[in-house]
N, C-alpha and C positions, 0 to 999 in steps of 0.2 A: 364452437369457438376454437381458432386455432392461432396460435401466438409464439411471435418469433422475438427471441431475447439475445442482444450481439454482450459477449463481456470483454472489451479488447485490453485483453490485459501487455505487461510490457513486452514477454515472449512470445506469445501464444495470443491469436485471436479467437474466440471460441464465438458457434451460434449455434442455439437451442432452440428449436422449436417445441411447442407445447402441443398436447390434443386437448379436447374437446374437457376432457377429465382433471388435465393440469398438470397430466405425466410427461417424464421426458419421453417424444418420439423419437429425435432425430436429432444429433450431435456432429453438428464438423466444428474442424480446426486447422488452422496452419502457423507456421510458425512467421516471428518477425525477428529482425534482425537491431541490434542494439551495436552499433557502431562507436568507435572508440579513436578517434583520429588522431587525439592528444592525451597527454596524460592528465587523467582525472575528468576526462567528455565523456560524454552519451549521449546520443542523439537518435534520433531515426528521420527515415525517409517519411514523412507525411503521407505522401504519394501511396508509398508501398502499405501502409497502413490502412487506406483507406481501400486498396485494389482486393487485402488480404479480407476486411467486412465485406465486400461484394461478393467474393469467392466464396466466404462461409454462407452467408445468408442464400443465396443462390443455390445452393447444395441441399440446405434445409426445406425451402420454400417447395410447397407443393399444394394449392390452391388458394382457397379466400385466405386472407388472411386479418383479424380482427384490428391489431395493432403488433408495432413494433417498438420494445423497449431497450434503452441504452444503457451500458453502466461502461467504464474504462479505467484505463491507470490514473491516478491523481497530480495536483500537482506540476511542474516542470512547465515551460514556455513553447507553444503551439501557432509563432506569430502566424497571421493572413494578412493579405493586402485587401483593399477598396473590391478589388474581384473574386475573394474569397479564397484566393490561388496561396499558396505558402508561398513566404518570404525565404524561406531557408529551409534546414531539416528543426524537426522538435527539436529541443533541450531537455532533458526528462529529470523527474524526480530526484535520479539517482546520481543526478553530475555531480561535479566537483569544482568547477571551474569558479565559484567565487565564493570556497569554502576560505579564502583572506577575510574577506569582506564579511561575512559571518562569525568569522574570529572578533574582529574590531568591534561589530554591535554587538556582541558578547561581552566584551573585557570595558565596552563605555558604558554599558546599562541599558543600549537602545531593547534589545530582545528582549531584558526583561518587561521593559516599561510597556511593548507593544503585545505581551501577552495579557498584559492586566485587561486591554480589551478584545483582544482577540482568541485569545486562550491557548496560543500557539508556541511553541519555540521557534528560534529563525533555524532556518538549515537550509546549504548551498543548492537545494533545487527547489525551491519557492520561489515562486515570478518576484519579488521583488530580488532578491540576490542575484541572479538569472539580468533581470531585467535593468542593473546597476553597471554587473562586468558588462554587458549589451552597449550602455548609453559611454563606455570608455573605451570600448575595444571595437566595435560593429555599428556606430551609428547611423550607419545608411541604412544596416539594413532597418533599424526604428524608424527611418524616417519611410520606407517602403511600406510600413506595416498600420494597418488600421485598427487590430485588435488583436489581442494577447487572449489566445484560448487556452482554453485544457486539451485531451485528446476526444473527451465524451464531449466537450462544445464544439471539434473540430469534426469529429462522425454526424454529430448535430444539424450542424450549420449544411456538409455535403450532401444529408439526409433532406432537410428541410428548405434550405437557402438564410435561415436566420441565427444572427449571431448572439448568443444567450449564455448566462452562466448558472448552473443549478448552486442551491445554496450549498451545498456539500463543497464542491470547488471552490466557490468563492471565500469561506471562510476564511482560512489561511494563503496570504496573509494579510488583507487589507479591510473586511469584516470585522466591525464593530457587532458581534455577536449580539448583543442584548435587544439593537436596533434591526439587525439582522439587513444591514446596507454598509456599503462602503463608508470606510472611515476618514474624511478629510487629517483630520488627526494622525491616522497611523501613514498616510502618502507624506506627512508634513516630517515626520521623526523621520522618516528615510532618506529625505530629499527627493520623493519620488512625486511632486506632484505635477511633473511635467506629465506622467504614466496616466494621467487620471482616461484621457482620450482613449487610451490602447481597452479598455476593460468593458468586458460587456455587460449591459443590464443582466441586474441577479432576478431571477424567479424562483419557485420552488417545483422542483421538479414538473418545468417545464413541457406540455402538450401542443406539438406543430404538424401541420399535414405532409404528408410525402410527396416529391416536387416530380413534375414528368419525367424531366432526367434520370435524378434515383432512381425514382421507379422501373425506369428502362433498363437500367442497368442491374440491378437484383433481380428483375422478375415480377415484381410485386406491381399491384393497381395505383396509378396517380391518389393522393389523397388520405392515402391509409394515415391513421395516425400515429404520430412515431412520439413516445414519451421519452426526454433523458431524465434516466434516474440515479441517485446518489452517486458519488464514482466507488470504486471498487471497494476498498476495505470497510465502507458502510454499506454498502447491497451486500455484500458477501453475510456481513454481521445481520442482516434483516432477514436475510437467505437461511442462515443457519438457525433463522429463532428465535433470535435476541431484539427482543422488539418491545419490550418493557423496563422498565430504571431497576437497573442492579444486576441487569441479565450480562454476560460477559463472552468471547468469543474469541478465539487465537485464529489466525489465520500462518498456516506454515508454507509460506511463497518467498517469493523472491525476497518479499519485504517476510519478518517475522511481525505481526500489528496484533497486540493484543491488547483488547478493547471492550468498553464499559457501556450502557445505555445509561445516560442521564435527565431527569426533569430538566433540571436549570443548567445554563454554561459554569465551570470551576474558572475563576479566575484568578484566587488570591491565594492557589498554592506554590508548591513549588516548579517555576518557568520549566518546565520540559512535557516534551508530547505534544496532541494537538487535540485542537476539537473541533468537530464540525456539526454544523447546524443540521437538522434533518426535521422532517414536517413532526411537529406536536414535541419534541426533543431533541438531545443532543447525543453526541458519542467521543467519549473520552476517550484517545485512539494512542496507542505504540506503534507505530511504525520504525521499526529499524532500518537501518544502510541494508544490512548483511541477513542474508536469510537462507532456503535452500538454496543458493551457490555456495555457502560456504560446505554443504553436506555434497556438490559436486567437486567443488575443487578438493576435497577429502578424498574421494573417491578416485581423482587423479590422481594424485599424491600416493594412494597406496595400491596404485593397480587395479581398482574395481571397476565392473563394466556399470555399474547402474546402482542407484540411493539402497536398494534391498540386501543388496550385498556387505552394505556398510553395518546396516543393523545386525546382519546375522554375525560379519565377524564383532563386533561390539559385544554380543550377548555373550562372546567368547571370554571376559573380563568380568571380573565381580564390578561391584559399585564403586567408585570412586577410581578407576583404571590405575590400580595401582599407585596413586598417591601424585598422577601426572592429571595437571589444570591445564584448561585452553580456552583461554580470551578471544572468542569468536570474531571481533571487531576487524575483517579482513577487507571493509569497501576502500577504495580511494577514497573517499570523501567522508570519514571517520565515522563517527557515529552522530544521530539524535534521538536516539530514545533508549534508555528513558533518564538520558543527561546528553547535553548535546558538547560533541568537540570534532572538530573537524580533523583533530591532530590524532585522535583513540586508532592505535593499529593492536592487531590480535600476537598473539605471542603463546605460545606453549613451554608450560612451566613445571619444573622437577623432573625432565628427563634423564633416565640414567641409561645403563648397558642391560638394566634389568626391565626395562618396557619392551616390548612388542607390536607390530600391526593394531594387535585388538586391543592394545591399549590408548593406541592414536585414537582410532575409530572409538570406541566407548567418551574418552575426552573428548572427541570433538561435537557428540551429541549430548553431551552432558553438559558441556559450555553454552550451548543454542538454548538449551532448557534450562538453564540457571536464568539466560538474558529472559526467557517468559517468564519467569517466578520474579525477577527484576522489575518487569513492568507491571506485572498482575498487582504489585504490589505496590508499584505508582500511581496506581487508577484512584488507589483508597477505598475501591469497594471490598465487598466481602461477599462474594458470588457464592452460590453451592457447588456450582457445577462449569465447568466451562468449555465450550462447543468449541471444534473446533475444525476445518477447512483447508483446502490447498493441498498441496502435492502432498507432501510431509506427510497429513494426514492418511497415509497409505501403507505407513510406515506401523504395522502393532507394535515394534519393538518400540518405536519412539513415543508413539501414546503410551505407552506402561509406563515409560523413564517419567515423558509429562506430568503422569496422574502421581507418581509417585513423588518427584519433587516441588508441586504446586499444592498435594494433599488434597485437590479434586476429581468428582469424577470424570472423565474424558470423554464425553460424546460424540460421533460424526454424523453430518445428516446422510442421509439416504442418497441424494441426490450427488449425479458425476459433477454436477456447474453451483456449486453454491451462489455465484456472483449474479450470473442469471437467474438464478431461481430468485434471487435478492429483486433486482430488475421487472422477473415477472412479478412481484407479490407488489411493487411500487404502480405497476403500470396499470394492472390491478384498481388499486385505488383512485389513479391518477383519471380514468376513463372514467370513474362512475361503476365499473363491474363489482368492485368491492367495496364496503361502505369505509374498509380504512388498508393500511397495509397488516395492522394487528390481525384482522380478521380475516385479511386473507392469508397470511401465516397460519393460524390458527385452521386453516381447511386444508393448507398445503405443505407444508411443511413436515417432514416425517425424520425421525433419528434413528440410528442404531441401537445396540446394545452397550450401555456406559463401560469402560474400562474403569474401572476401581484402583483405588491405591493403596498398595502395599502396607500393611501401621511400621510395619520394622523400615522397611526401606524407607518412608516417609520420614521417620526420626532420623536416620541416617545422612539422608541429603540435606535435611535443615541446618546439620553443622557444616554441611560443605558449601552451602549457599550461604553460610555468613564466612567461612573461609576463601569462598569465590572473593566475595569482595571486596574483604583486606586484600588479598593478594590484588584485586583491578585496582586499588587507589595505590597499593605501591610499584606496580610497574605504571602507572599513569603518570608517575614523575620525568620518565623516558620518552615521554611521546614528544614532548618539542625539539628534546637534543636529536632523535628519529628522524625528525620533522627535517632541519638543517643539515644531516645526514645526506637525504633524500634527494633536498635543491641541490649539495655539494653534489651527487652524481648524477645530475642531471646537467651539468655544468653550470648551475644558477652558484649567483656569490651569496 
């Protein structure tokens, strides 16, 4: 058996091949480019997204091949026309462009009211927000477009020919979780139910043949079966383990998403976070704006060539870097987890003449790990242990800091592609090779040695994580005068 798993994440497209035993063979990557043309866009070329999976898989590919599994970035607007051709570049997750408009169903009650059935908070890169600035600012290009993907429905559809949404995508925002189908109700609260046409039937991780074209183009045999599986910060969470209710899982990437396995959907707590459907359960998911970029643009700021060097001068610093906080919240498009404001910008606080370098750097990863102690704590669960994935994860000095202010132990899996390995343990199940995604985890799936937490340092940070966050609710009073700041120099009145 030999199996190939694409994980196209926002920067990086990665493809893992499998062998016969379910070990990584073969690993390409290449990079994609996240374009920024106004303030508070993100976008990508389609195109280039889909040339850089051919590139990868192509590179990996060397005979039969059994199947091929999908996972990708979440979220954000992927329109296509009637011929499957994009309408324009993606809109992605991460934008900002109708972080207004998320303000107002905010402050009117609509976002509350649409997580009671969906379990979601709104935030400016969710197809409906996306899809609102669209029908006021771009309507031709809506009227060009026949349906509104994700990037995993849009590798999908170029893989297969057909237009699908896996129940992971689909959930937020127009998932009626409990019925697990689109919710007349939640298109009717947005005014979106012109949209209803643009959305593709929901499946559950969806099984389609591979089309001649594709096939040409990869290398691979007409036919082959191509699975898409959950998108990324749930294959990643399946990837590292977490495949049973209560199990918990950090992912340290571009997004920070720390996340819960659940029986049943949470609806009647507090509106923040999201959750997405996934076969037999759910996943209570963190996804933040800001994640490691804020750990690169740190590393600009103080002269370092690369993420390792930030932990070693940090380690330079006792705990609390000298009495200097930093409110990580650096995306344009503010934060949504695990409170959503589109207006939250980051700020570093108690600066004197007596801090240094490694006291920036220590604050600045101590801030990122306060926001997972933030979320971990949003879940409501009470994990033992929590797994944890992505670049970051490469970092010992920032697992110590983790295990030490979450008070769990810190585990990473074995594997270089958690998302893929997520992918394969789906695709897995999804063909029939494994009788579920539990048990093929349970064959394939391997961990490290736990980082343990500190007891002295663990008392220590509990008082600075409820210090972190008097201090986030008292500069949070700054963020709208910021806000009006910001349009003033931009030239907006």
């Amino acid at each position: 058996m030999a199996i190939i798993c694409v994980d196209a994440g926002t920067t990086v497209i990665k493809a893992v091949a499998y062998d016969a035993a379910g070990a990584e063979s073969a690993v390409a990557r290449r990079e994609t480019v996240v374009s920024r043309p106004e303030p508070g866009h993100a976008e990508q070329d389609m195109g280039a997204v889909w040339d850089a999976v051919v590139a990868t898989v192509r590179e990996v590919a060397t005979g039969h091949v059994d199947f091929v599994a999908v996972t990708a970035q979440g979220d954000g607007c992927w329109p296509v026309g009637a011929d499957l051709e994009p309408t324009g570049p993606a809109i992605l997750w991460n934008d900002a462009r109708a972080a207004a408009t998320v303000d107002a169903w905010t402050r009117d009650g609509l976002a509350a009211a649409a997580f009671r059935v969906n379990g979601s908070s709104a935030a400016s890169g969710l197809p409906h927000a996306i899809l609102t600035w669209l029908h006021t600012n771009d309507p031709e290009r809506l009227d060009r477009s026949a349906a509104v993907l994700t990037c995993g429905g849009w590798i999908f559809a170029k893989l297969t020919g057909e237009l699908v949404a896996d129940e992971s995508d689909a959930s937020a925002p127009f998932m009626d979780l409990r019925a697990r189908a689109y919710s007349a109700e939640l298109l009717a609260l947005f005014g979106l139910e012109w949209a209803e046409r643009l959305l593709p039937p929901v499946r559950s991780c969806p099984v389609a043949q591979l089309t001649a074209d594709a096939a040409a183009a990869l290398g691979l045999a007409a036919g082959t079966p191509v699975v898409m599986a959950p998108y990324d910060i749930a294959a990643t969470a399946l990837g590292a383990g977490a495949v049973t209710a209560g199990q918990a899982c950090g992912i340290l990437g571009t997004t920070l998403c720390t996340e819960v396995l659940l029986d049943s959907p949470a609806l009647d707590g507090e509106p923040t976070g999201i959750t997405i459907a996934l076969p037999g359960g759910y996943l209570r998911a963190f996804p933040t704006f800001a994640g490691t970029e804020v750990v690169q643009w740190t590393c600009r700021l103080l002269g370092l060539r690369e993420p390792a060097e930030l932990g070693e001068l940090a380690g330079r610093s006792a705990p609390g870097a000298g009495g200097l906080t930093f409110l990580p919240y650096l995306s344009p498009a503010g934060e949504r987890a695990p409170f959503t404001d589109p207006l939250a910008r980051g700020a570093m606080l108690g600066m004197s003449f007596e801090h240094g370098r490694e006291h920036v750097a220590r604050a600045a990863l101590e801030g990122l790990t306060m926001v997972i102690k933030d979320c971990l704590a949003a879940t409501g669960a009470a994990p033992t242990e929590l797994r944890v994935c992505g670049g970051g994860s490469a970092s010992t000095a920032w697992l110590g800091m983790i295990a030490d202010v979450t008070g769990l132990p810190v585990r990473r899996s074995a594997d270089t592609e958690v998302g893929a390995r997520g992918a394969y343990l789906v695709g897995l199940a999804a063909t029939g090779a494994a009788p579920s995604v539990a048990a093929a985890a349970a064959d394939h799936v391997r961990l490290r040695d736990a980082v343990e937490p500190d007891p002295g340092r663990q008392a220590f940070y509990a008082r600075l994580f409820a210090d972190f966050l008097t201090l986030r609710a008292a500069t949070g009073g700054s963020w709208p005068l910021l806000g009006e700041m910001r349009d003033r120099s931009r030239g907006r009145s």
